[in-house]
C-alpha positions in Angstrom: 113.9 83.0 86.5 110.9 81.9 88.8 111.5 78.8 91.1 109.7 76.6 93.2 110.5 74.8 95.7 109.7 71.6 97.4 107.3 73.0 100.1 106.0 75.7 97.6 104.8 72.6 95.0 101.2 72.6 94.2 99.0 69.2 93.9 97.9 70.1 91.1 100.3 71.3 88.2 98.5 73.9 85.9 100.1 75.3 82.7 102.1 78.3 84.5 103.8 76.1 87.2 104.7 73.4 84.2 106.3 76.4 82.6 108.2 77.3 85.8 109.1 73.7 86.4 110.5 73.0 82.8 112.5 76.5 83.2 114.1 74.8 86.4 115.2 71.7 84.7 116.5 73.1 81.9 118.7 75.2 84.3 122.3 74.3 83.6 124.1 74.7 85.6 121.8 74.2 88.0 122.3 77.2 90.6 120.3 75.5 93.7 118.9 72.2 95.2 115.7 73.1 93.9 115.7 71.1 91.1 116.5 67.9 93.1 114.3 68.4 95.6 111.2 69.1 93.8 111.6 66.3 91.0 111.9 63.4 93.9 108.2 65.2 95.3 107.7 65.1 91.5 108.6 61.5 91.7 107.0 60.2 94.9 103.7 61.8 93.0 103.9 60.3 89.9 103.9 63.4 88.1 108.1 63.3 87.1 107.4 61.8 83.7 104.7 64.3 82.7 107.6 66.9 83.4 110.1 65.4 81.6 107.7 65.0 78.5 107.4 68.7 78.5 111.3 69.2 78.8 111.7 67.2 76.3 108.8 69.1 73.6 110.7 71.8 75.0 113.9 70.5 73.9 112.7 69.3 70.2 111.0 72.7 69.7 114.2 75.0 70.3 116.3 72.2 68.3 113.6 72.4 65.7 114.1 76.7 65.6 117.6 76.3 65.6 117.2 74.1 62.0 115.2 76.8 60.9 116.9 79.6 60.9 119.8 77.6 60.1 121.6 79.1 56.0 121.5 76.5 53.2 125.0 76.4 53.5 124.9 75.0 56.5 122.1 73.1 56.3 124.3 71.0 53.1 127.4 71.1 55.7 125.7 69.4 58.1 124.2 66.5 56.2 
């Protein structure tokens, strides 16, 4: 998995670093500092949130495939 860190952070976040960044917070465990370090920069530049809206897509969409390919079976168990 790429990673960026803190002095490596671009101004400007394009689609390819977003995918990096969402990668790194999605990281659990979490295997270096990374992380911390780059979402306080993230913080300081107002650009946390936008991050975290894209973890959080990220999230609902592999939720959303995991319903998919879920049987009928167990689509009825767990309703």
């Amino acid at each position: 998995m790429k990673k960026i860190t803190k002095e490596c952070l671009p101004e400007i976040l394009t689609d390819d670093i977003l995918e990096i960044l969402i990668d790194m917070a999605l990281e659990f465990p979490k295997t270096t500092l990374d992380w911390q370090e780059v979402s306080k920069l993230l913080e300081e530049r107002g650009q946390l949130m936008l991050v975290l809206a894209k973890v959080d897509e990220r999230k609902k969409n592999i939720e959303k495939a995991k319903r998919n390919f879920k049987t009928s079976e167990e689509k009825i168990i767990e309703e």
